[in-house]
MOPAC internal coordinates of N, CA, C and O (Angstrom, degrees):
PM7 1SCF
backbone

  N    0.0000 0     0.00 0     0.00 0    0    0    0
  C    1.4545 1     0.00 0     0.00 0    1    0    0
  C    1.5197 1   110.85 1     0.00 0    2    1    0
  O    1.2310 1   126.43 1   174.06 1    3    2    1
  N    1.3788 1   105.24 1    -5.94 1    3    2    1
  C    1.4868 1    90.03 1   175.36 1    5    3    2
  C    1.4640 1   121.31 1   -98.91 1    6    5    3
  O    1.2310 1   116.88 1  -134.29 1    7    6    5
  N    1.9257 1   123.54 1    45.71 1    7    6    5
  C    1.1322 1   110.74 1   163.64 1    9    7    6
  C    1.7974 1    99.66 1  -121.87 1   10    9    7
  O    1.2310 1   135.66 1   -38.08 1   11   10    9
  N    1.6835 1    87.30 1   141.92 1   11   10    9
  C    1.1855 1   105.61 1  -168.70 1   13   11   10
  C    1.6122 1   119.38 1   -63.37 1   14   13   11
  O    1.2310 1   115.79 1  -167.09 1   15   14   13
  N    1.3180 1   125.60 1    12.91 1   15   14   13
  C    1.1960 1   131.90 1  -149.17 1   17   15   14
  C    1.7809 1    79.16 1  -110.02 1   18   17   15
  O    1.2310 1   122.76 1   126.53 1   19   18   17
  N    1.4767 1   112.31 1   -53.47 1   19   18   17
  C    1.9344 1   109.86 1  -165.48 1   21   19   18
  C    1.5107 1   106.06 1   -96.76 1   22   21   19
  O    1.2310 1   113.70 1  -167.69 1   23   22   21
  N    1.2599 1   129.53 1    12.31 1   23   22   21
  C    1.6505 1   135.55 1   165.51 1   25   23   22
  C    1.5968 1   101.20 1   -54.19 1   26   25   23
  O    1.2310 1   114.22 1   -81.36 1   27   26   25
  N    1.0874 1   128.54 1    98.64 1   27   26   25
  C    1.7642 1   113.85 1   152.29 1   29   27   26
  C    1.1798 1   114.56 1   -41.01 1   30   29   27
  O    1.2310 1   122.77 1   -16.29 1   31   30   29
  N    1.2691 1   112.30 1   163.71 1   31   30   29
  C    1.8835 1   132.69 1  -157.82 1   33   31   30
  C    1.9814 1    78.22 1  -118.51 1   34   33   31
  O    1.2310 1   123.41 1   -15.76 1   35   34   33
  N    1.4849 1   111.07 1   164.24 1   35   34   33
  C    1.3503 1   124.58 1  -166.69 1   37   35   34
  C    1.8315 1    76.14 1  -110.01 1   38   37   35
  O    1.2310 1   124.91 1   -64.36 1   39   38   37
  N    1.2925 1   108.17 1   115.64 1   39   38   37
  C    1.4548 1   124.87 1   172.19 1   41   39   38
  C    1.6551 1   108.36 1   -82.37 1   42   41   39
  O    1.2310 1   122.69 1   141.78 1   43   42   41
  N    1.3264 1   112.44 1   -38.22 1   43   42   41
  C    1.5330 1   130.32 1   173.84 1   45   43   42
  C    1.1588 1   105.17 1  -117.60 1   46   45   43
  O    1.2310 1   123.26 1   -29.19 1   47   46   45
  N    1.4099 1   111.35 1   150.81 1   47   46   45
  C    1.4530 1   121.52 1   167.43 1   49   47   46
  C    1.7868 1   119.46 1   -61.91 1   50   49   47
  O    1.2310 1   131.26 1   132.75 1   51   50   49
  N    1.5251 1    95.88 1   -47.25 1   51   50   49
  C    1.4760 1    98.86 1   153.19 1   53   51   50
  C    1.8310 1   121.86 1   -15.68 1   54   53   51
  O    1.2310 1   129.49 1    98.19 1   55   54   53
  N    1.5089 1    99.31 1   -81.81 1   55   54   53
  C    1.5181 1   120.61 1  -176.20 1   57   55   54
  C    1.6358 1   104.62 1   -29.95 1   58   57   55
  O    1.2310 1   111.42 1   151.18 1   59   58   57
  N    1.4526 1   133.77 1   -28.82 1   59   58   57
  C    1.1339 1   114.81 1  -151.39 1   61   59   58
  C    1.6152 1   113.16 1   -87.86 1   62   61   59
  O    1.2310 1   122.92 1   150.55 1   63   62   61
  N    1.4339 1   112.01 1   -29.45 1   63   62   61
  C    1.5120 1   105.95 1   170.70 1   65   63   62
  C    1.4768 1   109.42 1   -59.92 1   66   65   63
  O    1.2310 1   116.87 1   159.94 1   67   66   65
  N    1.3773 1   123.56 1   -20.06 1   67   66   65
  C    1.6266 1   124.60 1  -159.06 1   69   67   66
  C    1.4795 1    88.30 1   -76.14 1   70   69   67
  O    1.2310 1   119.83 1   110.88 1   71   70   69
  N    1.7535 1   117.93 1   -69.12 1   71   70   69
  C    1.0049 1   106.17 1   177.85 1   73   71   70
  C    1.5769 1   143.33 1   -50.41 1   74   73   71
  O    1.2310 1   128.35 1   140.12 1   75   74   73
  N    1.5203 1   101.52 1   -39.88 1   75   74   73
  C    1.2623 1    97.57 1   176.03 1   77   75   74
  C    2.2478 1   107.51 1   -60.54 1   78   77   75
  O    1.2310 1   117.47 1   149.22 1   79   78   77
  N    0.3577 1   122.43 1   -30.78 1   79   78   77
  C    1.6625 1   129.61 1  -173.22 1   81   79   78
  C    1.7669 1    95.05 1   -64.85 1   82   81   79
  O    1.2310 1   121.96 1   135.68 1   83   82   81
  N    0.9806 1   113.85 1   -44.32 1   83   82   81
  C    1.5445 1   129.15 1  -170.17 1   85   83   82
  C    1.5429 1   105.64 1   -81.68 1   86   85   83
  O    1.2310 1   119.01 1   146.03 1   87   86   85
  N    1.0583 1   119.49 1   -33.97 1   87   86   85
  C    1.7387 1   129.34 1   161.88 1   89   87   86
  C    1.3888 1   117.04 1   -49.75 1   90   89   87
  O    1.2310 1   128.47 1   114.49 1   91   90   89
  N    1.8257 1   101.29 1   -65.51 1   91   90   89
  C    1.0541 1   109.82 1  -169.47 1   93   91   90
  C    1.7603 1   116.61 1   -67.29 1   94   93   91
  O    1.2310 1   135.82 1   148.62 1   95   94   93
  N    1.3477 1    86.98 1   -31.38 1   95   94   93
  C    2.2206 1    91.09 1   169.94 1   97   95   94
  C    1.6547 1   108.24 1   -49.65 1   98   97   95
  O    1.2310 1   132.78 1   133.42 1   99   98   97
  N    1.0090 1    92.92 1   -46.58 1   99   98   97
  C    1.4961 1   104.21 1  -160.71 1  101   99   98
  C    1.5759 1   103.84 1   -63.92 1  102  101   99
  O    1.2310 1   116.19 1   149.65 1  103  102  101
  N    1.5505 1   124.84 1   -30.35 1  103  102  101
  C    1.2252 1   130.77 1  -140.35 1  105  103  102
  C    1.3732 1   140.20 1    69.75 1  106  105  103
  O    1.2310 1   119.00 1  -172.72 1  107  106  105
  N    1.3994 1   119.52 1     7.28 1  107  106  105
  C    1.1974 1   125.62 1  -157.20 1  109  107  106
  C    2.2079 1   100.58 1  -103.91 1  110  109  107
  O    1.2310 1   128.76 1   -91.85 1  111  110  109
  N    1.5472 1   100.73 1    88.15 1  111  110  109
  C    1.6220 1   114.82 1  -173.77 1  113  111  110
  C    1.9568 1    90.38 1   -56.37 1  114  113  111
  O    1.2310 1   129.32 1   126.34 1  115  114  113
  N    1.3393 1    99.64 1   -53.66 1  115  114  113
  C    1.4400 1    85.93 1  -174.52 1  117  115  114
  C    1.3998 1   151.22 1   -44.82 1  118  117  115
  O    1.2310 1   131.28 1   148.44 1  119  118  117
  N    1.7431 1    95.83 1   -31.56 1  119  118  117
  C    1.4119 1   124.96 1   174.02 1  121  119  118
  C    1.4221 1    96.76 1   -66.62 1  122  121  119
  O    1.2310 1   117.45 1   120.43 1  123  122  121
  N    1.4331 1   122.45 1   -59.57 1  123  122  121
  C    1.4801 1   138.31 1   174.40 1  125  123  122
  C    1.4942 1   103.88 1   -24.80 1  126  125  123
  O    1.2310 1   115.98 1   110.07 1  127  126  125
  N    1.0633 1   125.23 1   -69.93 1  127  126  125
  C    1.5689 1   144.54 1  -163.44 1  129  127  126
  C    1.6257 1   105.60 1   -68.74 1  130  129  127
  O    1.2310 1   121.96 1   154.47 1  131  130  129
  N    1.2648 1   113.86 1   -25.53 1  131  130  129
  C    1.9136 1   141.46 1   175.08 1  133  131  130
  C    1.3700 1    97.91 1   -37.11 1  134  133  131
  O    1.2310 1   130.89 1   131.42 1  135  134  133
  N    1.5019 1    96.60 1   -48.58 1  135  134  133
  C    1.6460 1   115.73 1  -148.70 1  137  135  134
  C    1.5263 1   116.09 1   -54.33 1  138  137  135
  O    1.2310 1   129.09 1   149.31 1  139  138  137
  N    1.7021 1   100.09 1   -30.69 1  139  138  137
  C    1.7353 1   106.17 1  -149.10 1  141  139  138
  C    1.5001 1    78.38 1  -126.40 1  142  141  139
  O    1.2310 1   136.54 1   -18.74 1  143  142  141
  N    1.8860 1    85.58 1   161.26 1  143  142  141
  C    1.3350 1   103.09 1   160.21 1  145  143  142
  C    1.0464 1   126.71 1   -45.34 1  146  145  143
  O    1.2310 1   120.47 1   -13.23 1  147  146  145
  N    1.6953 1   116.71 1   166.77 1  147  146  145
  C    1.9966 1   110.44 1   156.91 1  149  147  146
  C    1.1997 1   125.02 1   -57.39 1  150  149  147
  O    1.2310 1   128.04 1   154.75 1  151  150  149
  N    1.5763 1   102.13 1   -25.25 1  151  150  149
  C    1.8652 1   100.48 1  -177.55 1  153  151  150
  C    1.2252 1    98.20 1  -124.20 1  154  153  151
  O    1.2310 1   112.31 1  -108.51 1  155  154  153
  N    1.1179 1   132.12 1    71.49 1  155  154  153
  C    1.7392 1   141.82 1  -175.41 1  157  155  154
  C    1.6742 1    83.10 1  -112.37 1  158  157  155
  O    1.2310 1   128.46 1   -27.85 1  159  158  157
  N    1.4778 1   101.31 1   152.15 1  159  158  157
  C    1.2661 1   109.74 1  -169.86 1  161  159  158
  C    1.9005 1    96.47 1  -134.87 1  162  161  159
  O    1.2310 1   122.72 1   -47.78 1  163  162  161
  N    1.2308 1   112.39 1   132.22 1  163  162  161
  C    1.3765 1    95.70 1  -175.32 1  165  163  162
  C    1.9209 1   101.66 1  -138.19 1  166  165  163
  O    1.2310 1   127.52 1   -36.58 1  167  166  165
  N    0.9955 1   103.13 1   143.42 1  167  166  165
  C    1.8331 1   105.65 1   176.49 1  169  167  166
  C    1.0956 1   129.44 1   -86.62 1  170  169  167
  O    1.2310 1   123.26 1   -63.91 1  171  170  169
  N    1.2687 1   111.35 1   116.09 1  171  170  169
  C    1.6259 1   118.64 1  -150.74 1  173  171  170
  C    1.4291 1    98.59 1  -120.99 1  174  173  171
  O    1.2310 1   115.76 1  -130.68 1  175  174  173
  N    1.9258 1   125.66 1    49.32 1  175  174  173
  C    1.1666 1   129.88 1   174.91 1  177  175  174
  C    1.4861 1   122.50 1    54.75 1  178  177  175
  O    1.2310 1   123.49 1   -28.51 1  179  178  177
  N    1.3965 1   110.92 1   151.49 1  179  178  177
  C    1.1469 1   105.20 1  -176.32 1  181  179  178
  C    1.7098 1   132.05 1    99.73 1  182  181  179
  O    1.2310 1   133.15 1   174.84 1  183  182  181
  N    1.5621 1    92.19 1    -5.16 1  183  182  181
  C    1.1268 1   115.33 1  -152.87 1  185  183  182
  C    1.9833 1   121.26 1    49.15 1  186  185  183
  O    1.2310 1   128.41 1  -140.58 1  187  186  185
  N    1.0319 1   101.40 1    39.42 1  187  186  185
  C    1.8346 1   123.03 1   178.21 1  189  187  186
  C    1.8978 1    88.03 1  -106.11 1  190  189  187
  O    1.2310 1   128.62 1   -47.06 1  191  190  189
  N    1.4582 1   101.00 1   132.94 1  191  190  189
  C    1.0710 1   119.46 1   141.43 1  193  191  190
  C    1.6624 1   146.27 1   -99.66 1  194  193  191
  O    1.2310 1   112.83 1  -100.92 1  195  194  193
  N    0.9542 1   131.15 1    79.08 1  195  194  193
  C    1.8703 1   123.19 1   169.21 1  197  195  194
  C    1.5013 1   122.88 1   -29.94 1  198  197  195
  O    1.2310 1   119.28 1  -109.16 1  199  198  197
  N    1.3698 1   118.97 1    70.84 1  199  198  197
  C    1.3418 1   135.07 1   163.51 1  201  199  198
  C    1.5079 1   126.70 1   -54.21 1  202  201  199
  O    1.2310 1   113.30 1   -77.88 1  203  202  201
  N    1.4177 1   130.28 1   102.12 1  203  202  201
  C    1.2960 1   138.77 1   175.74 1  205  203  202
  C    1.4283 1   115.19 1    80.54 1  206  205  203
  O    1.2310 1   120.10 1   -38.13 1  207  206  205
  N    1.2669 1   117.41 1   141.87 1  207  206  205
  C    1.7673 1   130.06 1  -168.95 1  209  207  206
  C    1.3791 1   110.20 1   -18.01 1  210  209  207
  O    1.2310 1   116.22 1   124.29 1  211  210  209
  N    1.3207 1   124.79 1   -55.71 1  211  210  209
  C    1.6085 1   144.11 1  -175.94 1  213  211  210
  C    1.0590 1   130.83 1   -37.57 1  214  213  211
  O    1.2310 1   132.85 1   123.63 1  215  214  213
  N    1.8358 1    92.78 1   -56.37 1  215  214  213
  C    1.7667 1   106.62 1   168.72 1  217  215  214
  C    0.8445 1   116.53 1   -92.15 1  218  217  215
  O    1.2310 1   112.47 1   179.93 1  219  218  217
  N    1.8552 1   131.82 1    -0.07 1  219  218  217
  C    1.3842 1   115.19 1  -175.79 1  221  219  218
  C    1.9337 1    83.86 1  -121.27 1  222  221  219
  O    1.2310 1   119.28 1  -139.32 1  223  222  221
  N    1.3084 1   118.99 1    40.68 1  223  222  221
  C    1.6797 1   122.59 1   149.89 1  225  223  222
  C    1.3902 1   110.78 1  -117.67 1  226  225  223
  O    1.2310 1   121.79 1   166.88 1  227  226  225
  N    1.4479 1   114.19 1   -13.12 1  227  226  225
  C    1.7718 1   140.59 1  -171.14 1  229  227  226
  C    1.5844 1    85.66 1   -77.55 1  230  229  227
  O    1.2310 1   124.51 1   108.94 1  231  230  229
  N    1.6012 1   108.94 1   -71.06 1  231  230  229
  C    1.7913 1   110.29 1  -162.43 1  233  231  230
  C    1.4681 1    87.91 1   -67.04 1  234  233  231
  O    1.2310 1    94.90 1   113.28 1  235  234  233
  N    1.4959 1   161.38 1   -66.72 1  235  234  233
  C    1.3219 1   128.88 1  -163.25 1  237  235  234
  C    1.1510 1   136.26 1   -68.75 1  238  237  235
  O    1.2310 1   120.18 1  -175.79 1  239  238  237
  N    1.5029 1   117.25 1     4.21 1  239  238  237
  C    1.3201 1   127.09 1   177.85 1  241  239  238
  C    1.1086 1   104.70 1   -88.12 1  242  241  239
  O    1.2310 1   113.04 1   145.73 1  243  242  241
  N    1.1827 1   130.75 1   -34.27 1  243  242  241
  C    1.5194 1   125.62 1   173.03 1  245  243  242
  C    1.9950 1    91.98 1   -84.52 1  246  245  243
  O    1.2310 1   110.10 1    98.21 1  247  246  245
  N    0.8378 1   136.20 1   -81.79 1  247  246  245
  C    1.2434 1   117.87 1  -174.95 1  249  247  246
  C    1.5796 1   130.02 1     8.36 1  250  249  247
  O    1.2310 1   131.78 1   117.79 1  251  250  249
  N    1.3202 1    94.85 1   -62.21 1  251  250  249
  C    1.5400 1   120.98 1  -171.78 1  253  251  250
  C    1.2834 1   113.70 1   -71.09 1  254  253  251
  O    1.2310 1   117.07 1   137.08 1  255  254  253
  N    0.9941 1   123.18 1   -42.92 1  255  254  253
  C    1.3192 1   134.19 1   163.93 1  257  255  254
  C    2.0310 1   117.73 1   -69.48 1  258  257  255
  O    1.2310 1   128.66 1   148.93 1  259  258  257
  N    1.5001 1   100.93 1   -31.07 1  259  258  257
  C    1.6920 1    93.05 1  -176.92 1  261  259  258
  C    1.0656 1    87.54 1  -123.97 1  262  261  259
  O    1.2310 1    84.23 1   165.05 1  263  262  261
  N    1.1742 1   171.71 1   -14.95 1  263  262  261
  C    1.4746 1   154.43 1  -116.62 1  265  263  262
  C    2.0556 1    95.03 1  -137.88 1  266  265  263
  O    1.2310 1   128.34 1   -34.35 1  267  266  265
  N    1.2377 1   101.54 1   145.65 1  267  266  265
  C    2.0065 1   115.53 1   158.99 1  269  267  266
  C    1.7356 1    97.33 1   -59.07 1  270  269  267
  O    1.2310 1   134.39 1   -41.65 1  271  270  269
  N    1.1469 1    89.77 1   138.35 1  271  270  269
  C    2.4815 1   114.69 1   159.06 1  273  271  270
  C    1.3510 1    91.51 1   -53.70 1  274  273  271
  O    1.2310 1   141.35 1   -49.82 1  275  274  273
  N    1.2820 1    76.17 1   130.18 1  275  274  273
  C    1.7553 1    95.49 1   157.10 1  277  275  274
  C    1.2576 1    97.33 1   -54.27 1  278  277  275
  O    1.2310 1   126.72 1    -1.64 1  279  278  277
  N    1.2688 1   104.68 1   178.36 1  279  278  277
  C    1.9054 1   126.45 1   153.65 1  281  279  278
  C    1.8548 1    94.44 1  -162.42 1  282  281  279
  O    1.2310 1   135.77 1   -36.40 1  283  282  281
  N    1.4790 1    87.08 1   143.60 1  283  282  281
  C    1.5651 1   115.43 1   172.36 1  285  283  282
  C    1.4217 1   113.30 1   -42.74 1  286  285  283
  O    1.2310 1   106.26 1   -47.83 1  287  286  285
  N    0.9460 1   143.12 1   132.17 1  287  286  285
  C    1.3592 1   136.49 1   130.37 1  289  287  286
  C    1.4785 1   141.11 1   -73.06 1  290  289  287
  O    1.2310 1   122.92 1    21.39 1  291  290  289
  N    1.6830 1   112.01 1  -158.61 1  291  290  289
  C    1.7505 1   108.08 1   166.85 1  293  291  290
  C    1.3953 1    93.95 1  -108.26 1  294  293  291
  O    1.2310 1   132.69 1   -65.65 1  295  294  293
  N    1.3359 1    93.09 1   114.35 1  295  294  293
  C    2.0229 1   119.80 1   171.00 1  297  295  294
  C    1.8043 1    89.38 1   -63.70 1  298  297  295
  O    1.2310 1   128.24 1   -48.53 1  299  298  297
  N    1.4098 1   101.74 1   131.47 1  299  298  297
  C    1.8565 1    96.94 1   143.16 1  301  299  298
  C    0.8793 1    91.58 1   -98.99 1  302  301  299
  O    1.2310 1   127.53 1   -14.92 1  303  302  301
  N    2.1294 1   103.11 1   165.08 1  303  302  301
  C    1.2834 1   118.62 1   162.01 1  305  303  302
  C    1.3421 1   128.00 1   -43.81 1  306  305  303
  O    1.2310 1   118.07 1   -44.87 1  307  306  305
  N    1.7867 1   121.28 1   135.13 1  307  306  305
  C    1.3748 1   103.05 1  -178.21 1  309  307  306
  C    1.5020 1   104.52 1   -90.40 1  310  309  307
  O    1.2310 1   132.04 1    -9.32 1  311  310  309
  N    1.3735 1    94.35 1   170.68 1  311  310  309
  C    1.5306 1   122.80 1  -167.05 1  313  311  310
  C    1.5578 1   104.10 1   -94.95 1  314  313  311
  O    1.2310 1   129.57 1   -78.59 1  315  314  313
  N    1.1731 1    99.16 1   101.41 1  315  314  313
  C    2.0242 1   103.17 1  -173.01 1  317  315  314
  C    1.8713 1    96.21 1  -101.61 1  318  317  315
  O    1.2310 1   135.45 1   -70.78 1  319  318  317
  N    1.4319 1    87.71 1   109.22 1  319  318  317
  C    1.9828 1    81.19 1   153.55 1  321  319  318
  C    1.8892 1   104.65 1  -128.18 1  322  321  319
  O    1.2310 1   127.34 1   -60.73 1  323  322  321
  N    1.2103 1   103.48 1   119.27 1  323  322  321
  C    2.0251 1   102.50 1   173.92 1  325  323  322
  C    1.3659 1    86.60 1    65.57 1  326  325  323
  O    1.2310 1   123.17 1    20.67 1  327  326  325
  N    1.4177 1   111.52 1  -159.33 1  327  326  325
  C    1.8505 1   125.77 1   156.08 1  329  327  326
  C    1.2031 1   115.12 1   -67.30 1  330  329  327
  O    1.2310 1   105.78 1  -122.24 1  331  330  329
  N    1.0983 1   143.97 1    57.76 1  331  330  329
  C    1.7913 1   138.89 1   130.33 1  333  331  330
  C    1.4742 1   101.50 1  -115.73 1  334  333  331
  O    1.2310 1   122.38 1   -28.26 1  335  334  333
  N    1.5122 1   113.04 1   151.74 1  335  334  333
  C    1.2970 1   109.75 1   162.34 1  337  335  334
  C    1.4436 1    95.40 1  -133.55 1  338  337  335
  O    1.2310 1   127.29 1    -1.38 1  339  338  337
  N    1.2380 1   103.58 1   178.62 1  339  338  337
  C    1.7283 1   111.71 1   172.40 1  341  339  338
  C    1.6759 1   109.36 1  -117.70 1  342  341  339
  O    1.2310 1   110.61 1   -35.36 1  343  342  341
  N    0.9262 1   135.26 1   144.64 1  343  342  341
  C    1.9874 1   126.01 1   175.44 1  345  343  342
  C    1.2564 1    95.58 1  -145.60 1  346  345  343
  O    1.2310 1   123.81 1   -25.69 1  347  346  345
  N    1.3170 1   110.30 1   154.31 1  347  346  345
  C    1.7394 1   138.71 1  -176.22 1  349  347  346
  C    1.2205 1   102.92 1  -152.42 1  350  349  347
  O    1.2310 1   121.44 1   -27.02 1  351  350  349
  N    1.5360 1   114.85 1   152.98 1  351  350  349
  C    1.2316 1   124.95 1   178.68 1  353  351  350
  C    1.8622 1   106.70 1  -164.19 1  354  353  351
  O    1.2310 1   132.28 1   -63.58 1  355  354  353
  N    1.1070 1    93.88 1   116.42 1  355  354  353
  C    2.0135 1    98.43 1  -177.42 1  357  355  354
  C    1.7756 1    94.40 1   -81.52 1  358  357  355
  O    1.2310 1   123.84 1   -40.96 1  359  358  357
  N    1.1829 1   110.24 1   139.04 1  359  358  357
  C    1.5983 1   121.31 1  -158.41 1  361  359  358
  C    1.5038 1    77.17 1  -103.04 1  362  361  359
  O    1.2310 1   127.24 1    -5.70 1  363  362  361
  N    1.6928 1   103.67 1   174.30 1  363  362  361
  C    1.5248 1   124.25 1   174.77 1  365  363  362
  C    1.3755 1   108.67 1   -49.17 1  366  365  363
  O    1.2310 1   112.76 1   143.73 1  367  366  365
  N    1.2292 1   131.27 1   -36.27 1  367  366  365
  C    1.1569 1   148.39 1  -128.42 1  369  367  366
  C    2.3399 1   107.74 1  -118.93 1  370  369  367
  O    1.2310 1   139.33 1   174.79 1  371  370  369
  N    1.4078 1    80.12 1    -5.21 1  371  370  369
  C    1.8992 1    84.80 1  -168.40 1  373  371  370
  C    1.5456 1   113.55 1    95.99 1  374  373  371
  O    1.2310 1   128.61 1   146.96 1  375  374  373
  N    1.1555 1   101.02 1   -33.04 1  375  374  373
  C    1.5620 1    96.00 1  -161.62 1  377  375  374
  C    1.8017 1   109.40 1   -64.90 1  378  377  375
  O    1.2310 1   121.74 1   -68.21 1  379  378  377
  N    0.7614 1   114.27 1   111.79 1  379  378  377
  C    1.9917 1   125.50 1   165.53 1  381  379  378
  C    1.8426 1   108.49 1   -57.05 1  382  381  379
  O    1.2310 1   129.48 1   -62.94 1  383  382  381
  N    1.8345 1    99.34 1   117.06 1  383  382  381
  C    1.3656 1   100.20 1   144.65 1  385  383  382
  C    1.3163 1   134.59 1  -102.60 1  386  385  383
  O    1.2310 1   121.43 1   -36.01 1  387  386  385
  N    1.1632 1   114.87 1   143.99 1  387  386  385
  C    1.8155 1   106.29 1   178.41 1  389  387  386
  C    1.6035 1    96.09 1  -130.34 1  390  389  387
  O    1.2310 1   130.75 1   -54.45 1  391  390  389
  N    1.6505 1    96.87 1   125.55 1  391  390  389
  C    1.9816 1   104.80 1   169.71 1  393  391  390
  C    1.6210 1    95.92 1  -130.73 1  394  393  391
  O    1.2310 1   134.26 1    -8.87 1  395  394  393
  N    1.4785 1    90.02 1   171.13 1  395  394  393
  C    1.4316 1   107.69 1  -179.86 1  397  395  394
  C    1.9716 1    92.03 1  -114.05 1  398  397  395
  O    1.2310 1   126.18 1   -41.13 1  399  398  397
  N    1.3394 1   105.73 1   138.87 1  399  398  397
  C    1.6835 1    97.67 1   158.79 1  401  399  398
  C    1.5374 1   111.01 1  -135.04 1  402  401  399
  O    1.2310 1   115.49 1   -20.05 1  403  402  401
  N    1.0427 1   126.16 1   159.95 1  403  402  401
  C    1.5773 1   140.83 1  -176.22 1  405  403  402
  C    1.5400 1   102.83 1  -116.08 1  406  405  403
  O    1.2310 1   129.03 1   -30.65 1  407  406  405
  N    1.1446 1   100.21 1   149.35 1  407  406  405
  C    1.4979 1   122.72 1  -163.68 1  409  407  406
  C    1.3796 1   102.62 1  -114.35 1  410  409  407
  O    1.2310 1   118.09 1   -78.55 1  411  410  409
  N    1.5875 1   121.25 1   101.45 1  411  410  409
  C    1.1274 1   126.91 1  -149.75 1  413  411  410
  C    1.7719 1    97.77 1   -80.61 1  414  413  411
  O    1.2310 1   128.72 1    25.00 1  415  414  413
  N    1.5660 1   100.81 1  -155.00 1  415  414  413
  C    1.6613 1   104.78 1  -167.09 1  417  415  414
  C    1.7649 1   106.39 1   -91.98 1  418  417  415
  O    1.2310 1   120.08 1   166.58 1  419  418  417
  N    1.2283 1   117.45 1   -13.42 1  419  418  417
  C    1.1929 1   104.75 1  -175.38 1  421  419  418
  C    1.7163 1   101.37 1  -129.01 1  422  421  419
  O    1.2310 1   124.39 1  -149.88 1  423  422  421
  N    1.4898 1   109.19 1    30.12 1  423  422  421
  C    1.3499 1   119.16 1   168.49 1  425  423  422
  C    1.2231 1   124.87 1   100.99 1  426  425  423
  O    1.2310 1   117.16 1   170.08 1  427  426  425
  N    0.8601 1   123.01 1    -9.92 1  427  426  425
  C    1.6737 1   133.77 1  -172.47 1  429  427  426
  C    1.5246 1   113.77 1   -72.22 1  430  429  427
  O    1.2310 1   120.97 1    13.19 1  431  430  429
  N    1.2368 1   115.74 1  -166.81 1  431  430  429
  C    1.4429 1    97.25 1   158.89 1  433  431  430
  C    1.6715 1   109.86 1  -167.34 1  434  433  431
  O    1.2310 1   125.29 1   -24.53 1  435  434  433
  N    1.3805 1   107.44 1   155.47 1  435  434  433
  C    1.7522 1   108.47 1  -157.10 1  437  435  434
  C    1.2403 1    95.74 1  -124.95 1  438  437  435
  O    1.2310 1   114.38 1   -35.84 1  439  438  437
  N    1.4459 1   128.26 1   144.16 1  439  438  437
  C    1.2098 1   138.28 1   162.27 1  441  439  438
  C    1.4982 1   120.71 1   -48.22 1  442  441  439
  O    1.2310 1    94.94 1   -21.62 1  443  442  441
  N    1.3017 1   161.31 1   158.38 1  443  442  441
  C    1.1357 1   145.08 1   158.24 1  445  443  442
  C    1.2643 1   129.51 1  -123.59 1  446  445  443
  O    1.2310 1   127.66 1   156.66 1  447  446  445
  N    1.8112 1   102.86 1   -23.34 1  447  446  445
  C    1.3008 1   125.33 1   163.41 1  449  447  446
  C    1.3338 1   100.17 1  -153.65 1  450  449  447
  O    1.2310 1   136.15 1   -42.96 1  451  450  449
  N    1.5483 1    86.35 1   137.04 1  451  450  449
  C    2.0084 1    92.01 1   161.58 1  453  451  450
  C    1.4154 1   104.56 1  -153.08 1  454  453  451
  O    1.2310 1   133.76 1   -32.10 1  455  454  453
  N    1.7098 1    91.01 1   147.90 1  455  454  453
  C    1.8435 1    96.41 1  -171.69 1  457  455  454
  C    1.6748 1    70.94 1  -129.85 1  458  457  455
  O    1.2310 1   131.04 1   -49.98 1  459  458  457
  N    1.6485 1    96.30 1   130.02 1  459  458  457
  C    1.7131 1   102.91 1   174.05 1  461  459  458
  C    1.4896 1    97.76 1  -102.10 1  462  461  459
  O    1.2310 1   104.22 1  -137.15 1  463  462  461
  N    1.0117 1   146.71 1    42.85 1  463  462  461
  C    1.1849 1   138.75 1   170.53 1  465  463  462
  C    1.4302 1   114.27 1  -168.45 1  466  465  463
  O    1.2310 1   120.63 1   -97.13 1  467  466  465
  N    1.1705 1   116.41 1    82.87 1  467  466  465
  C    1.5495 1   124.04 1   178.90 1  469  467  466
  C    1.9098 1   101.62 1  -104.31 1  470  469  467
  O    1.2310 1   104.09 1   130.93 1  471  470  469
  N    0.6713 1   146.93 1   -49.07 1  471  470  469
  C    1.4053 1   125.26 1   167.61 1  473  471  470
  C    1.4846 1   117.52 1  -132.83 1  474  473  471
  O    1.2310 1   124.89 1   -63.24 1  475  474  473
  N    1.5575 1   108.22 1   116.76 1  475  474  473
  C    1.4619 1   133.14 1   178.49 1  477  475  474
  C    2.1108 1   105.87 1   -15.20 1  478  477  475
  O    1.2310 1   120.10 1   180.00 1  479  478  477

């Protein structure tokens, strides 16, 4: 799964926690990093942010290698206005994500920000 040629594209904003979870099984940081814009900014605790594709393929490469599998959660419906959406998902565990994704030019759609941990 890690060639970029057979990765599905996130058709819905929905799709993107699925995939990203499905990346990270696989091991594939790159696919992970697929997800978001070039300048997607994502919070990687600590109050540290992972600024642009690079560093947030940097934080899943170590992830994947040191970090617990994802697992799926309960998606709410996302919040579509034009091209932004908003998505959340309460993990096995309680913890709440909230991202923003953009709806690229030929339909797809990219993360732009995500904080996976908004309440403990």
């Amino acid at each position: 799964m890690n060639d970029e040629a057979t990765r599905k594209p996130a058709r819905d904003p929905q799709d993107l926690a699925r995939l990203l979870v499905s990346r990270q099984q696989a091991g594939d940081a790159e696919g992970m990093a697929a997800l978001y814009t070039p300048d997607a900014i994502l919070d990687i605790g600590g109050g540290q942010l992972a600024r642009g594709r690079d560093a947030i393929r940097a934080f899943y490469a170590r992830l994947v290698m040191t970090g617990p599998k994802f697992e799926l959660g309960d998606q709410r419906p996302a919040m579509i206005n034009a091209d932004l959406a908003l998505t959340s998902t309460r993990l096995p565990d309680g913890t709440v994500t909230v991202e923003i994704a953009r709806r690229q030019g030929d339909g797809t759609w990219l993360w732009v920000i995500d904080q996976p941990s908004v309440l403990p």
